[in-house]
N, C-alpha and C positions, 0 to 999 in steps of 0.2 A: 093738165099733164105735168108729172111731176118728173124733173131732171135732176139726177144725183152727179156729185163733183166728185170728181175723182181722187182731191184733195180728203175729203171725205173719207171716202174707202180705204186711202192712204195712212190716214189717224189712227183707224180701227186695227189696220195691222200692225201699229206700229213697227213699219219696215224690215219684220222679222219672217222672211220666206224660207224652205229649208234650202232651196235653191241660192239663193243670193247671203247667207249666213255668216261667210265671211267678210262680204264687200259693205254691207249696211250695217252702221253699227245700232247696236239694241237698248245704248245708253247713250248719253251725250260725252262721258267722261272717254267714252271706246274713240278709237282710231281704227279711219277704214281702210282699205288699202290705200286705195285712192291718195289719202293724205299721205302716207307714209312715204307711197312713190314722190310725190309733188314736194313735201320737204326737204328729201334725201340730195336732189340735186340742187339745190337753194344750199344747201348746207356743203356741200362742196363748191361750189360755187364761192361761196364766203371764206372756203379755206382757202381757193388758189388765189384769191383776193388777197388775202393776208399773207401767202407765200411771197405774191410779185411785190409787195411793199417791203420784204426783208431783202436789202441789196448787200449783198457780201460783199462785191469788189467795184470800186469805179477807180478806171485808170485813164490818163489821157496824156496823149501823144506830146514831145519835150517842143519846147514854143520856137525855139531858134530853127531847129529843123523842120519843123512846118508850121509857118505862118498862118492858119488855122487849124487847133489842134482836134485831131480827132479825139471822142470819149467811149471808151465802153463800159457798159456796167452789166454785173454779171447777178441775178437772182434766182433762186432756188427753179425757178420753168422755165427763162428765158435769158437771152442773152442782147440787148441791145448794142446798137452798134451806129452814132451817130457821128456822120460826116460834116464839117462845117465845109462851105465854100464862100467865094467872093459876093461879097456884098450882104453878108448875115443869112445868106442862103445855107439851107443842110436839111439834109438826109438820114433818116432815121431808119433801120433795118432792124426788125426783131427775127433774132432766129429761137425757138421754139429748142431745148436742150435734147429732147428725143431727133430731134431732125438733123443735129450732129454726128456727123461720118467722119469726118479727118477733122484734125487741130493742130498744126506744125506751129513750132516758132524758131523763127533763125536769129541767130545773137551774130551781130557784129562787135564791132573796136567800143563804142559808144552808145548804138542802141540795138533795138530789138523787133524785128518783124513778125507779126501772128496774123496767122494764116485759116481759117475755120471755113468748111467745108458744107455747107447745106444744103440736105440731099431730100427737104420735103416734095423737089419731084424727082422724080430718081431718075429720070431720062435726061433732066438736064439740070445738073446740081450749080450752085454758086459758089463761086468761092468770093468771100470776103478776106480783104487786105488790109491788115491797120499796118501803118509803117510807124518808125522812128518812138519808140515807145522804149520806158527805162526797160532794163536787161533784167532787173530782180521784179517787176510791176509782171513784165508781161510771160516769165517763168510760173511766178504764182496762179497769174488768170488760166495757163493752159493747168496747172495742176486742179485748180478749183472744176474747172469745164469738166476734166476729165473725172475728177471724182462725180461731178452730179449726173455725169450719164453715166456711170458704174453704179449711182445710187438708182435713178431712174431706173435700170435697167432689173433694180432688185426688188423697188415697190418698196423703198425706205421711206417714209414719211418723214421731214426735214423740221416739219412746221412743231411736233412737240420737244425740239431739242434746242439748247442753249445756244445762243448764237459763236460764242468763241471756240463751244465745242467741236462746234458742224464745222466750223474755218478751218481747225485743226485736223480732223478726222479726215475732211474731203482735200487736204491738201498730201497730208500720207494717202489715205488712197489714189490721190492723183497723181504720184512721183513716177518718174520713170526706173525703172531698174539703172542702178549705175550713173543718175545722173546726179551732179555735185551736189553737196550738203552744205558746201557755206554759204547760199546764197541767203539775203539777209532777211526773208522769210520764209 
């Protein structure tokens, strides 16, 4: 008795059904679907990789006023947001730039409170509190926020533009109407 392999069968059509024409490729140079889908998300993947490495702003809370100073740093997707406590204890919070709903900052005599809103559950949003931070540090971080979810919100790709550009750009887009122009960035 003789048994034929399906491998076999397989050779002789060389994978060319009228059925299956586009998902098999007929040469080895072709690409199948398959591949295309399974690259496509590796390759953005690799973009938002290199986005989260590009950090615009890191600012951190003045040392006399709080004896561990908090840091935020702000990157093209997200917005990190770490808390030191007693005994080299801290807290690391990323909020995600589309998950941004509100961004207040209150300026006193000497420093500055920023205030961000994170609404990734929407029945119960967070707010996070960085206190005691310089007055021109934490003006600029709410203009940069606010331009990157004005960008966000337009499907601006950040990753092929110039880093001083984007600083610039997303800082006029993030100004408020009316609010002062001398501060020192």
């Amino acid at each position: 008795m003789f048994i034929k392999h399906a491998s076999q069968d397989h050779d002789k059509r060389n994978f060319q059904d009228e059925d299956n024409e586009d998902i098999i490729p007929k040469n080895k140079n072709e690409k199948t679907i398959f591949e295309d889908a399974s690259s496509d998300p590796l390759k953005k993947l690799q973009k938002l990789a290199g986005q989260s490495q590009n950090v615009y702003l890191t600012i951190r809370s003045i040392y006399p006023l709080d004896l561990f100073p908090d840091t935020i740093t702000i990157d093209a997707n997200k917005i990190n947001i770490i808390t030191k406590e007693l005994f080299g204890a801290e807290n690391v919070h990323s909020i995600l730039i589309e998950d941004i709903t509100n961004l207040t900052v209150a300026t006193g005599l000497f420093s500055a409170t920023l205030e961000i809103v994170d609404s990734s559950n929407l029945r119960f949003p967070i707010t996070y509190t960085i206190k005691h931070l310089k007055i021109h540090e934490a003006t600029l971080a709410r203009r940069l926020i606010q331009g990157l979810i004005a960008a966000k919100r337009e499907d601006i790709d950040l990753s092929v533009c110039e880093g001083k550009d984007v600083l610039a750009c997303l800082n006029i887009l993030g100004r408020a109407k009316g609010e002062h122009q001398n501060n020192k960035h």
